[in-house]
N, CA and C atoms as an extended XYZ file, in Angstrom:
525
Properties=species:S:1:pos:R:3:atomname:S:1:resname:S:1:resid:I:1 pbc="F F F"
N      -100.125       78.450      -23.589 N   UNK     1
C       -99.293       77.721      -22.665 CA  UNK     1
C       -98.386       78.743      -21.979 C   UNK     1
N       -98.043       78.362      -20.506 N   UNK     2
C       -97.131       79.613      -19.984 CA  UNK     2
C       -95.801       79.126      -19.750 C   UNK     2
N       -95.308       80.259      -19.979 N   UNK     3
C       -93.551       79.898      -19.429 CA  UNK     3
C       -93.561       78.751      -18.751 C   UNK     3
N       -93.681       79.135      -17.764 N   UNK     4
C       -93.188       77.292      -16.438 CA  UNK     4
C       -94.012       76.065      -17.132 C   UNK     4
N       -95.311       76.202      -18.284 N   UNK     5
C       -95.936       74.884      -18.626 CA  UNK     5
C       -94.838       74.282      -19.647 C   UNK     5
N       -94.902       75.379      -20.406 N   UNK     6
C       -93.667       75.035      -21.703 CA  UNK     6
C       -92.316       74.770      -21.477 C   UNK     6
N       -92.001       75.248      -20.038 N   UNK     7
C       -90.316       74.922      -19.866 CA  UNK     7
C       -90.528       73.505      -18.927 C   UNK     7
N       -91.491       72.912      -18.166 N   UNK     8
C       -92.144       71.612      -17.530 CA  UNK     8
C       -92.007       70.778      -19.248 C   UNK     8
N       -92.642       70.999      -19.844 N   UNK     9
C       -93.056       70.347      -21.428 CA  UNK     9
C       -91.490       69.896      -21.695 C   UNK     9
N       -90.478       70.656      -21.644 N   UNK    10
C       -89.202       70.716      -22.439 CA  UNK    10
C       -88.739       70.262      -22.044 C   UNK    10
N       -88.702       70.463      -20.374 N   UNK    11
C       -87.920       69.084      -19.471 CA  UNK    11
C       -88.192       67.795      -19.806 C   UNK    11
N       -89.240       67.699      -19.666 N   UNK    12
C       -89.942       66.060      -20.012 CA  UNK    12
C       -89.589       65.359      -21.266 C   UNK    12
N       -89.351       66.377      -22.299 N   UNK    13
C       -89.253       65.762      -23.714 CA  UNK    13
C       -88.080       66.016      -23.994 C   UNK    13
N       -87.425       66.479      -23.023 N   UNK    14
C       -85.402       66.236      -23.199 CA  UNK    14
C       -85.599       65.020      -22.030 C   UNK    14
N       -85.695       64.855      -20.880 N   UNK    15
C       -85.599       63.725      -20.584 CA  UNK    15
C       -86.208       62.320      -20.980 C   UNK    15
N       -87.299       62.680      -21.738 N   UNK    16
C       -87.535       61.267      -22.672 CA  UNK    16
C       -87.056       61.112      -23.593 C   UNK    16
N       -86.533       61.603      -24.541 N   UNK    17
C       -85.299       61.777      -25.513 CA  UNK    17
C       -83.759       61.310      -24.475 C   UNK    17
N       -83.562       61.361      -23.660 N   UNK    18
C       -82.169       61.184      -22.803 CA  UNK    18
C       -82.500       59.654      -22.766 C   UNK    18
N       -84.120       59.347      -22.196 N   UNK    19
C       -83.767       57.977      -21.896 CA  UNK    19
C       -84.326       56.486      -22.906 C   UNK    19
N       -84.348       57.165      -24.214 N   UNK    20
C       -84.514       56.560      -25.253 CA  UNK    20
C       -83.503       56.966      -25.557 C   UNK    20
N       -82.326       58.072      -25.783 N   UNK    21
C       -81.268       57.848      -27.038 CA  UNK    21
C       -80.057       57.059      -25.944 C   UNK    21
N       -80.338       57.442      -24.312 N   UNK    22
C       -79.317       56.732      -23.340 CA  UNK    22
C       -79.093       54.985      -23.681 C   UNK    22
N       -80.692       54.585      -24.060 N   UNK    23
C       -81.166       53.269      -23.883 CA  UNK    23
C       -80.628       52.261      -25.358 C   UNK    23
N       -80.219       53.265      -26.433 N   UNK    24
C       -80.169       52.932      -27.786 CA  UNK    24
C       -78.835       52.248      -27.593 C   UNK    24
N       -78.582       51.006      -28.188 N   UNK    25
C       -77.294       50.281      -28.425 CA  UNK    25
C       -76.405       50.825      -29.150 C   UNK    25
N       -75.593       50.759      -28.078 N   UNK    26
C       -73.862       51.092      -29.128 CA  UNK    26
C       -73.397       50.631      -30.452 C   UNK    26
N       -72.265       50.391      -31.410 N   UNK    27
C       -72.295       50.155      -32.489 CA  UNK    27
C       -71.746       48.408      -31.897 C   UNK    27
N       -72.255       47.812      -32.938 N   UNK    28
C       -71.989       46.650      -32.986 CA  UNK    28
C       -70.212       46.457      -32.280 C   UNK    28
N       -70.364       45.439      -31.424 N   UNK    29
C       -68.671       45.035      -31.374 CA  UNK    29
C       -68.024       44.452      -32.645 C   UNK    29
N       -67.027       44.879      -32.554 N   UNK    30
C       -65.932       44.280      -34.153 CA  UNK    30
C       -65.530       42.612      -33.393 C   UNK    30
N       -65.830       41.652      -34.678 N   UNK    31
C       -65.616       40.607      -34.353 CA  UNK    31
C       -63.559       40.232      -34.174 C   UNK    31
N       -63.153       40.057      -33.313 N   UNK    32
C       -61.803       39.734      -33.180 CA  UNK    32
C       -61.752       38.461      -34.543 C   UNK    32
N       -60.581       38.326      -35.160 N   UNK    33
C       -60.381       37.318      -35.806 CA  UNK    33
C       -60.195       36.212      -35.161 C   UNK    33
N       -60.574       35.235      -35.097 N   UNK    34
C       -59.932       33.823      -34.933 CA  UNK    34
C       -58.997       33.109      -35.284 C   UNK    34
N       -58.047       32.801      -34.802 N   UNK    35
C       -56.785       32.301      -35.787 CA  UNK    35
C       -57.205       30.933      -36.194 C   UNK    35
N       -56.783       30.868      -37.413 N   UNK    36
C       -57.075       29.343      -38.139 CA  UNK    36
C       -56.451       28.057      -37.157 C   UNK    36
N       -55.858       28.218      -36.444 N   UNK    37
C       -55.536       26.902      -35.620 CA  UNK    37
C       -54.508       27.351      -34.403 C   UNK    37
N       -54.773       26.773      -33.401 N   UNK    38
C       -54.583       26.740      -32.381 CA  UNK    38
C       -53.040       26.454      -31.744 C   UNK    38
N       -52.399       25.692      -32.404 N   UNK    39
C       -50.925       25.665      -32.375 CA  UNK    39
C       -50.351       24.743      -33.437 C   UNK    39
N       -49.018       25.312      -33.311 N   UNK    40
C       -48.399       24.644      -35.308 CA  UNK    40
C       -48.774       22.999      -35.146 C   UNK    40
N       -48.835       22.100      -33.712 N   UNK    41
C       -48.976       20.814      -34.070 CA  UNK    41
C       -49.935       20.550      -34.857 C   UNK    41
N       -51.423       21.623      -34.486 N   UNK    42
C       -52.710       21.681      -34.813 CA  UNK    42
C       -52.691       21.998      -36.205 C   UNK    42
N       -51.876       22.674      -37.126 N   UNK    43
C       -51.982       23.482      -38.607 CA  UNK    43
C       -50.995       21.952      -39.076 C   UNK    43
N       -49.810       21.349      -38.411 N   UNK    44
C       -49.273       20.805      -39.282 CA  UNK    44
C       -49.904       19.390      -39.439 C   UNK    44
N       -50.850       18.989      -38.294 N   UNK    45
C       -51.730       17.441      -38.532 CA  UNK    45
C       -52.973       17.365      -39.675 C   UNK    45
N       -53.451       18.994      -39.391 N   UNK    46
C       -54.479       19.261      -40.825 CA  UNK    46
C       -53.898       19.735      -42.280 C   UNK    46
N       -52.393       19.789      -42.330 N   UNK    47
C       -51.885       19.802      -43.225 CA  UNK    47
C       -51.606       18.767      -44.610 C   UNK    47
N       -51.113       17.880      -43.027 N   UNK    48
C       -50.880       16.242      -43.545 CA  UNK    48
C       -51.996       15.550      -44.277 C   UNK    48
N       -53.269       15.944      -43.156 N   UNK    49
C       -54.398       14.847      -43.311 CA  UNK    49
C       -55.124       15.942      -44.981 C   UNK    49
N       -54.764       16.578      -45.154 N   UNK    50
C       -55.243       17.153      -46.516 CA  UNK    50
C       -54.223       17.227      -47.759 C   UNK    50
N       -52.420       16.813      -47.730 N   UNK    51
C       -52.032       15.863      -48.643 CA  UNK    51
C       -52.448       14.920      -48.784 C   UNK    51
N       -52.727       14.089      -47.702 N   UNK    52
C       -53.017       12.536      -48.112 CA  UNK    52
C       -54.342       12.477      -48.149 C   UNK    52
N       -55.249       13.307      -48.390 N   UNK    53
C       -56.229       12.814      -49.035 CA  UNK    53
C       -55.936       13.334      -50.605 C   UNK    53
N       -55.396       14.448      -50.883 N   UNK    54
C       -54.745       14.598      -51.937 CA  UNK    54
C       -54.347       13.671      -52.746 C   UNK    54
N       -53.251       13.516      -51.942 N   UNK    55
C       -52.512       11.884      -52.727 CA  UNK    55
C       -53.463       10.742      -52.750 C   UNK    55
N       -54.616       10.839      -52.114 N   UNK    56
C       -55.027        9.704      -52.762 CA  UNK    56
C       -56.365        9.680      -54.390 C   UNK    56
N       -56.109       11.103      -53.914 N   UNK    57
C       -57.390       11.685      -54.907 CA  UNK    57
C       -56.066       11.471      -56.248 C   UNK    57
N       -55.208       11.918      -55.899 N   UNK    58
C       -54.078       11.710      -57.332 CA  UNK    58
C       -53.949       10.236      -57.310 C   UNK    58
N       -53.906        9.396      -57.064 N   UNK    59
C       -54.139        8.037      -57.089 CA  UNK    59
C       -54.956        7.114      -57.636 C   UNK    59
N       -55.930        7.770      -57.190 N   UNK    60
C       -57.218        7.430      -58.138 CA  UNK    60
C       -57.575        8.071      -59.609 C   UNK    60
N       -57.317        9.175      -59.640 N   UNK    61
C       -56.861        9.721      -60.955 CA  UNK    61
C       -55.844        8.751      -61.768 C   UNK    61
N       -54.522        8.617      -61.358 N   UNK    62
C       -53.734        7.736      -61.839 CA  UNK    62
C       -54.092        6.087      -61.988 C   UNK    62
N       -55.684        5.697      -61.317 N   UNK    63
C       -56.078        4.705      -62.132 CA  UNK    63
C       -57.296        4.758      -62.742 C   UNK    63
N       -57.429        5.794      -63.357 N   UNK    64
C       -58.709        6.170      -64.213 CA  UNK    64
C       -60.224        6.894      -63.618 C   UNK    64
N       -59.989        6.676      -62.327 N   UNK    65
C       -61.434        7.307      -61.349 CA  UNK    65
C       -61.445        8.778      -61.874 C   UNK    65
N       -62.389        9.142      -62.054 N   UNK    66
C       -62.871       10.748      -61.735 CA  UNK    66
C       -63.583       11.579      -60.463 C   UNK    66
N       -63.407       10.647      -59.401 N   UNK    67
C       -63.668       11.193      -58.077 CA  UNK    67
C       -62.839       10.402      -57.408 C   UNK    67
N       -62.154       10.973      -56.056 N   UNK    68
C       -62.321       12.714      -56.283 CA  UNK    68
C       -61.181       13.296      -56.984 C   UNK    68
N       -61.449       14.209      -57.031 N   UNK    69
C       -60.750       15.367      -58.388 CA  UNK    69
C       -60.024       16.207      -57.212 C   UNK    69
N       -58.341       15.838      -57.197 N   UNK    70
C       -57.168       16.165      -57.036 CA  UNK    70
C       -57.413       17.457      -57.225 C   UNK    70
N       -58.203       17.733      -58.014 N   UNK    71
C       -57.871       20.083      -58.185 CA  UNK    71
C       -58.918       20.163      -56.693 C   UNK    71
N       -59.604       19.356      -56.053 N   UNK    72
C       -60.331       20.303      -55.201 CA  UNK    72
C       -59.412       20.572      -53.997 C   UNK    72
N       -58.203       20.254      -54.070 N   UNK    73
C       -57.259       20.411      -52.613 CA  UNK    73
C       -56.360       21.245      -52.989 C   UNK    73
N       -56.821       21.840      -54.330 N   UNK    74
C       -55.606       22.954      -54.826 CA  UNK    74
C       -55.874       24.171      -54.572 C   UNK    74
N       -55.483       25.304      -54.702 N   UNK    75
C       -55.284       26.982      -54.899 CA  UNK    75
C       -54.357       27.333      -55.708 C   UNK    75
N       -54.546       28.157      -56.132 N   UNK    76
C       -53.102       29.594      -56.770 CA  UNK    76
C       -52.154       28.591      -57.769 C   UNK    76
N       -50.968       28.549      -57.002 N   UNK    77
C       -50.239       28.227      -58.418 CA  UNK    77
C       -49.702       26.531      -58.488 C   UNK    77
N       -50.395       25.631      -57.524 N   UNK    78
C       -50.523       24.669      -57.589 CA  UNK    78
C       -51.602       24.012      -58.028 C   UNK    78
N       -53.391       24.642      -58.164 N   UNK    79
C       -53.818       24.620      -59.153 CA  UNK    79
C       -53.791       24.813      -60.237 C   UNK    79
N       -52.908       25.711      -60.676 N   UNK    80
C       -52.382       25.724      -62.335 CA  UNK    80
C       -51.575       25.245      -62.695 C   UNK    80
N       -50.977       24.682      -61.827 N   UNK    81
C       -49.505       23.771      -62.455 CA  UNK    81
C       -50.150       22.397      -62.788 C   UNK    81
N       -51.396       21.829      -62.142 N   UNK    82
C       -51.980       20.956      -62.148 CA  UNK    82
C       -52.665       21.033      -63.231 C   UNK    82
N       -53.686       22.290      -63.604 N   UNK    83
C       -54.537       22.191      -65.237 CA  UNK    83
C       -53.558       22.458      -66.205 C   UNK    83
N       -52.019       22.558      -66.027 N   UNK    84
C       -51.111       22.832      -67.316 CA  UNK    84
C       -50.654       21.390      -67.355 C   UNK    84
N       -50.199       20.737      -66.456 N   UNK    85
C       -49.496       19.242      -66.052 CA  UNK    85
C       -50.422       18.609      -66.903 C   UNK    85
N       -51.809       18.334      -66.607 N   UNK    86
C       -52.624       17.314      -67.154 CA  UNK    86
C       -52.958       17.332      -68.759 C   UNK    86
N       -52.794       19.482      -68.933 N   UNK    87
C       -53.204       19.190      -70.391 CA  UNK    87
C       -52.257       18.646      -71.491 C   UNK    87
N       -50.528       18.967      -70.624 N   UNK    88
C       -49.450       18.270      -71.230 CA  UNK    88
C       -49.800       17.113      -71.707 C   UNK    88
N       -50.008       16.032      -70.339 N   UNK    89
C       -50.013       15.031      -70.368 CA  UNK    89
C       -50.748       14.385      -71.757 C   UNK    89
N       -52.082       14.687      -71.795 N   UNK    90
C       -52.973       14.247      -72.773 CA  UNK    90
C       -52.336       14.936      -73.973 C   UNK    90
N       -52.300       16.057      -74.622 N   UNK    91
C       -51.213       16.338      -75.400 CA  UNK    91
C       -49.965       15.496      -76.208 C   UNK    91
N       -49.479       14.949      -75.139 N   UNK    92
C       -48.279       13.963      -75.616 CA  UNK    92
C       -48.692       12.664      -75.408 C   UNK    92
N       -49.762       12.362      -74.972 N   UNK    93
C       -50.138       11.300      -74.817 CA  UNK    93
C       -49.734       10.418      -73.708 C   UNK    93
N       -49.277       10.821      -72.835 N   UNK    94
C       -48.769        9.846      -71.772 CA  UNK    94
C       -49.871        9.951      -70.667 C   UNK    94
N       -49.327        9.064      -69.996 N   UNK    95
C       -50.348        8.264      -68.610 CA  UNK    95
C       -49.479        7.380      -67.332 C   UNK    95
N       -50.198        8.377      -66.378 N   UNK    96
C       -49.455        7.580      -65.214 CA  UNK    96
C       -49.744        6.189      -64.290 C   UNK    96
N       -48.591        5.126      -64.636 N   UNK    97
C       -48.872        3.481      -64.275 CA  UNK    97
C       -48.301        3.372      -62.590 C   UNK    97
N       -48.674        2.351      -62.097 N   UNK    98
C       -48.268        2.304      -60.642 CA  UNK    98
C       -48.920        2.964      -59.622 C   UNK    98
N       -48.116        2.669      -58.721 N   UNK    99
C       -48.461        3.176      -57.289 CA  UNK    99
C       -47.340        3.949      -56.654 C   UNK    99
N       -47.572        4.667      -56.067 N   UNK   100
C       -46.173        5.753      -55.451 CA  UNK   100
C       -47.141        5.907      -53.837 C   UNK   100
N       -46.310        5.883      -52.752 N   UNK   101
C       -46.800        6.055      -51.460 CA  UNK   101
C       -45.939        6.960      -50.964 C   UNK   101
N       -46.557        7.457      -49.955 N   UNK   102
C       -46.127        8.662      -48.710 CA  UNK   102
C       -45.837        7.803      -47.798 C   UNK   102
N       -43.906        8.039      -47.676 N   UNK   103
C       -43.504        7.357      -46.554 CA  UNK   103
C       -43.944        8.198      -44.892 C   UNK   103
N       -43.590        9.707      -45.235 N   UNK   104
C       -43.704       10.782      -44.677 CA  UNK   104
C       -43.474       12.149      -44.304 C   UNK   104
N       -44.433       12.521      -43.807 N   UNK   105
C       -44.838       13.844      -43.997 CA  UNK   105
C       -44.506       14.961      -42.648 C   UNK   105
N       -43.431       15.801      -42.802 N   UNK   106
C       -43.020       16.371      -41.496 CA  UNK   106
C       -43.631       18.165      -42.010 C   UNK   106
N       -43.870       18.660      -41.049 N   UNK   107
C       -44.713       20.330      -40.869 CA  UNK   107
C       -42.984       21.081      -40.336 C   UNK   107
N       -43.014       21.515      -41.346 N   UNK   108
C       -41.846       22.492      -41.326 CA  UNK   108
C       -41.779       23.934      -41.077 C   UNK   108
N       -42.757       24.679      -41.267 N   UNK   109
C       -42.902       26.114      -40.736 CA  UNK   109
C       -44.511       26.407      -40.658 C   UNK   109
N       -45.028       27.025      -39.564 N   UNK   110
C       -46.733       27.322      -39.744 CA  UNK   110
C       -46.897       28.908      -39.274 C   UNK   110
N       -48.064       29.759      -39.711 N   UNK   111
C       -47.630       30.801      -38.705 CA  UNK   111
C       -49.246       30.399      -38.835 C   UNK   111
N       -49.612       30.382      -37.538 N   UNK   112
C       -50.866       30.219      -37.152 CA  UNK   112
C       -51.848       31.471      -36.815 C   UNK   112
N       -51.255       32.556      -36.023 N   UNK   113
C       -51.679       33.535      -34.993 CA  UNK   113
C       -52.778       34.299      -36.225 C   UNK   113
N       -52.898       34.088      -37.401 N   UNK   114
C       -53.802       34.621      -38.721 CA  UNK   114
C       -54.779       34.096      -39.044 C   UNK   114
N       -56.133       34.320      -38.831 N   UNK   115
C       -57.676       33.817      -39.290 CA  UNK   115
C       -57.002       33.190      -40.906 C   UNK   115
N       -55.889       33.482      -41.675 N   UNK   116
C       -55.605       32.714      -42.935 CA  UNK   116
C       -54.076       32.140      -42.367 C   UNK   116
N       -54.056       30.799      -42.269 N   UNK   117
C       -53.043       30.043      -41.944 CA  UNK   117
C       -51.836       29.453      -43.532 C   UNK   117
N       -50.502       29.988      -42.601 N   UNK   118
C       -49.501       29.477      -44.142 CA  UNK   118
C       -49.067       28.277      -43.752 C   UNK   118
N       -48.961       27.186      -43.890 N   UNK   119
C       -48.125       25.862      -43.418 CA  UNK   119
C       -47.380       25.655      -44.719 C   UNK   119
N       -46.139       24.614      -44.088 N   UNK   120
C       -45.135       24.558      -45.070 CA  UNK   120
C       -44.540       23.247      -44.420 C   UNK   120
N       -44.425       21.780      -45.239 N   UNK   121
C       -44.233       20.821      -45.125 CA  UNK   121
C       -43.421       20.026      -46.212 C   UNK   121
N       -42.420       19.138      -45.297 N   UNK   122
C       -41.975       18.299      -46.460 CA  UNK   122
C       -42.511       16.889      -46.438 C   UNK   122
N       -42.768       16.271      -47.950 N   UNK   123
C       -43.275       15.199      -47.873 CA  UNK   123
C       -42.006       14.302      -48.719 C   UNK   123
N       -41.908       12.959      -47.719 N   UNK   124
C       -40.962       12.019      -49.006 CA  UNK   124
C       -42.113       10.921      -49.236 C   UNK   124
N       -41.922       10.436      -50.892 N   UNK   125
C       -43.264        9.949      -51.274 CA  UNK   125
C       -42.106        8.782      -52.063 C   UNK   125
N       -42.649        7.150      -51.826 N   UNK   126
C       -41.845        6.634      -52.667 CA  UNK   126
C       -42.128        6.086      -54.126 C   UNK   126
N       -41.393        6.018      -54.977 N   UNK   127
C       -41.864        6.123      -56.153 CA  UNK   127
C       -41.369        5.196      -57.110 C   UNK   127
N       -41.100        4.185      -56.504 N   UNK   128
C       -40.092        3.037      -56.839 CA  UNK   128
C       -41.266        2.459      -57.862 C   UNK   128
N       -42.458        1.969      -57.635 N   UNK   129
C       -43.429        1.967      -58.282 CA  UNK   129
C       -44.426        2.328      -59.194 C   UNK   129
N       -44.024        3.591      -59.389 N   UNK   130
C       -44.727        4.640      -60.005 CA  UNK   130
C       -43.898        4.869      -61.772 C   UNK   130
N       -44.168        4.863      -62.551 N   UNK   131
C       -44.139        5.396      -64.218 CA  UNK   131
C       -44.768        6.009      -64.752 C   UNK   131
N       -44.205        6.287      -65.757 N   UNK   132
C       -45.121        7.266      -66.404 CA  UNK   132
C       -45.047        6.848      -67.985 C   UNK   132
N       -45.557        6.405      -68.638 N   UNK   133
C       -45.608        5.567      -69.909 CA  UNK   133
C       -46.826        6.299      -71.003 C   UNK   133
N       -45.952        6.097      -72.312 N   UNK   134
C       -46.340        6.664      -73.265 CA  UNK   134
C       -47.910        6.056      -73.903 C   UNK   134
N       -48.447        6.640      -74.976 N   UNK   135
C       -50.010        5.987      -75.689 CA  UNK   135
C       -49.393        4.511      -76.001 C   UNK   135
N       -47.937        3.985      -76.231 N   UNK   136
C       -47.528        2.794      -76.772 CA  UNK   136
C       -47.563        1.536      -75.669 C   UNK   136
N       -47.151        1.790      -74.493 N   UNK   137
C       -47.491        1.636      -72.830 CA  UNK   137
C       -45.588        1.231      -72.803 C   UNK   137
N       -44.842        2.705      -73.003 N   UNK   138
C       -43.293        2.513      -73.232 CA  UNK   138
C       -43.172        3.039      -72.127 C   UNK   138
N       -42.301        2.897      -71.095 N   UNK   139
C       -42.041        3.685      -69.874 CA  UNK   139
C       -40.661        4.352      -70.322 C   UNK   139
N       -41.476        6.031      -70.018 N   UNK   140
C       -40.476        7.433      -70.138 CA  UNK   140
C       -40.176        8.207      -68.904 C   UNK   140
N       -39.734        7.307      -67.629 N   UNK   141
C       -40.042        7.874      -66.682 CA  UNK   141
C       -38.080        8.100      -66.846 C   UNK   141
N       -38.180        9.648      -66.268 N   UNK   142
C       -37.042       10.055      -66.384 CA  UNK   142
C       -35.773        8.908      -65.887 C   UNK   142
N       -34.711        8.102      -66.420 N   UNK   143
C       -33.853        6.940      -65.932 CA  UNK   143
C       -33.237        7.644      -64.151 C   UNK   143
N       -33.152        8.987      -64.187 N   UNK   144
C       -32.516        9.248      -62.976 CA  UNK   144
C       -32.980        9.785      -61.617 C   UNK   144
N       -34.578        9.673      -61.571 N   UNK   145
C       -35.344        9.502      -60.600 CA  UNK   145
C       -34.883        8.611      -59.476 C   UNK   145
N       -35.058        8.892      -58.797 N   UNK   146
C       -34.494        8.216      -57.250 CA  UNK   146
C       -36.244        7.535      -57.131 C   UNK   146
N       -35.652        6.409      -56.357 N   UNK   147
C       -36.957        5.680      -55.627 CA  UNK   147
C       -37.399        6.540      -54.669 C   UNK   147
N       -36.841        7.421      -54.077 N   UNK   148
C       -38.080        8.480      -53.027 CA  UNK   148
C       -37.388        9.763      -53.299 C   UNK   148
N       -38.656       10.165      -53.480 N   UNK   149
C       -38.701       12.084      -54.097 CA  UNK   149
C       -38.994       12.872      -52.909 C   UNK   149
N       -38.537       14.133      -52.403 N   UNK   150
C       -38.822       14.773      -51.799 CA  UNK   150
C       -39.057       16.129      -51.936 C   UNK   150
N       -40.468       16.201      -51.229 N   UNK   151
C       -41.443       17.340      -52.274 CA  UNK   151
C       -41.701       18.317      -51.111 C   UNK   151
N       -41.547       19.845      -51.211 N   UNK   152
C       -42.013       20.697      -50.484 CA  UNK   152
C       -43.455       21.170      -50.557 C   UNK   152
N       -43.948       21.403      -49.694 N   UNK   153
C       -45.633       21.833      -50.129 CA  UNK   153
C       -46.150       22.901      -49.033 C   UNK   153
N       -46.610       24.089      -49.557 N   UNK   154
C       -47.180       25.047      -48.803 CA  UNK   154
C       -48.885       24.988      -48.955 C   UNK   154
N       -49.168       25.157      -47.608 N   UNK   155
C       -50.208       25.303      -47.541 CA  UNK   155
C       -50.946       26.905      -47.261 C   UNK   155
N       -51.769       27.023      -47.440 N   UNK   156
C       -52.706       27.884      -47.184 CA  UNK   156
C       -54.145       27.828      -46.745 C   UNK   156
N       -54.880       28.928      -46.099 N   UNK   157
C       -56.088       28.910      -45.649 CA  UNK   157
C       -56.567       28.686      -44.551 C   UNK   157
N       -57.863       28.671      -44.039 N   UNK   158
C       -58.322       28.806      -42.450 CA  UNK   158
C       -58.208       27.208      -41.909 C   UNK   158
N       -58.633       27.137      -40.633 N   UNK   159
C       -58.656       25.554      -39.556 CA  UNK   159
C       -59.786       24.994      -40.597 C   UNK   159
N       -61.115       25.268      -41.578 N   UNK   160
C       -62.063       24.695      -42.031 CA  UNK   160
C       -61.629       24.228      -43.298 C   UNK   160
N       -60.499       25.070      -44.393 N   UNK   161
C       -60.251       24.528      -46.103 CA  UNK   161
C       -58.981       25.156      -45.669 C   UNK   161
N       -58.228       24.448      -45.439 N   UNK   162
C       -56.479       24.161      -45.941 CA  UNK   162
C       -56.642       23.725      -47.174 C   UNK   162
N       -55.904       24.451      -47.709 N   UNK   163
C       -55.154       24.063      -49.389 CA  UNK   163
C       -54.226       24.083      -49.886 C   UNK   163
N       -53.469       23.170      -50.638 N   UNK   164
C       -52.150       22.853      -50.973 CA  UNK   164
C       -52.195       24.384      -52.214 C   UNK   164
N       -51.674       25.155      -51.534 N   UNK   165
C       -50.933       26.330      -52.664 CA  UNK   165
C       -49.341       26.190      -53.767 C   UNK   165
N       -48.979       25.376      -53.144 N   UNK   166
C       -47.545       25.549      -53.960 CA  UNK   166
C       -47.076       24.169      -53.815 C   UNK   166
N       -46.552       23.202      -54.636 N   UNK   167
C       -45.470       22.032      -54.345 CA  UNK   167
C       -44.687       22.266      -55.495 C   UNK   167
N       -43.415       21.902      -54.604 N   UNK   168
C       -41.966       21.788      -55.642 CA  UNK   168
C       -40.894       20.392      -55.140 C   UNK   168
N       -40.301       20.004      -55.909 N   UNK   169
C       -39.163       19.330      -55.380 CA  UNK   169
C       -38.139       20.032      -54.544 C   UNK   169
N       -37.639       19.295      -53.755 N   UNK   170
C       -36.938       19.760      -52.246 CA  UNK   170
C       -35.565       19.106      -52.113 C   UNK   170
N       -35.200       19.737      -53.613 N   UNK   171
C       -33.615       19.881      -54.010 CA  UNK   171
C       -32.567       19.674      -53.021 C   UNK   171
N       -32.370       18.981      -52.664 N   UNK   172
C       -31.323       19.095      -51.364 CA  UNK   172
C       -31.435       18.177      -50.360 C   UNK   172
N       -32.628       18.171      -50.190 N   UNK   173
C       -33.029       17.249      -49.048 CA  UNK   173
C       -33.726       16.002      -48.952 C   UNK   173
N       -33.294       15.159      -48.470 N   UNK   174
C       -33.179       13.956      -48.214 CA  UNK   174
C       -34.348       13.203      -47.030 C   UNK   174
N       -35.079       12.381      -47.601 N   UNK   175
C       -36.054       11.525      -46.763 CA  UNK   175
C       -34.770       10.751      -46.241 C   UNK   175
């Protein structure tokens, strides 16, 4: 082969190499996150609508049903307060009588702009109805319970599984 065939050859096979490695796709684009919801009205209506199915899953628990099961709307340390609560319960033998309702439920802080959404809500639930009675069927419901309790509850997780992460009483504040 002569000089000019072999340097013709080299051209050709650097420019077919140019327009196969030119032609080769870039690296994948990085997917932007999606924020779990769209604005706090949006995080605090799917907040609500996943206590109160909560509360009703605890409801039905509180009249003997085993579906649905109150732990599936839990996480972190409101699921464990829940498998320590219940094993008390059976333990000492008590059982919860009545009915207790959600008067209502206000969305108190959300930060949305995060593919993992925090919401934070107060709920007043009334409880005028509600006991809690021993294996004897003696009601031990604390004498200084107020007819409506007011309960803080954080949420966690994306726009698809919100989950109640944390509830406490909301010392101070008033339905």
């Amino acid at each position: 082969m002569t000089t000019r065939t072999r340097s013709v050859a080299v051209v050709l096979v650097a420019i077919a190499l140019g327009q196969l490695l030119g032609c080769a796709p870039g690296p994948a684009p990085v997917p932007t996150p999606t924020p779990a919801f769209a604005s706090e009205e949006e995080a605090f209506a799917a907040a609500e609508e996943v206590y109160r199915a909560y509360f009703d899953a605890l409801s039905a628990r509180a009249r003997g049903d085993s579906e649905p099961d109150p732990q599936e709307f839990l996480t972190s340390l409101a699921l464990e307060s829940d498998i320590e609560a219940q094993r008390s319960l059976r333990e000492w033998g008590l059982r919860a009588s009545g009915e207790a309702k959600i008067l209502s439920f206000r969305g108190t802080e959300a930060s949305v702009g995060e593919p993992t959404a925090k919401v934070e809500g107060m709920v007043c639930i009334d409880v005028s109805e509600f006991r809690v009675v021993d294996a004897g069927g003696i009601d031990v419901t604390p004498p200084d319970r107020g007819d409506v309790v007011a309960q803080l509850v954080e949420f966690s997780g994306d726009g698809d599984n919100l989950l109640i992460a944390h509830e406490d009483s909301a010392d101070g504040e008033t339905c």
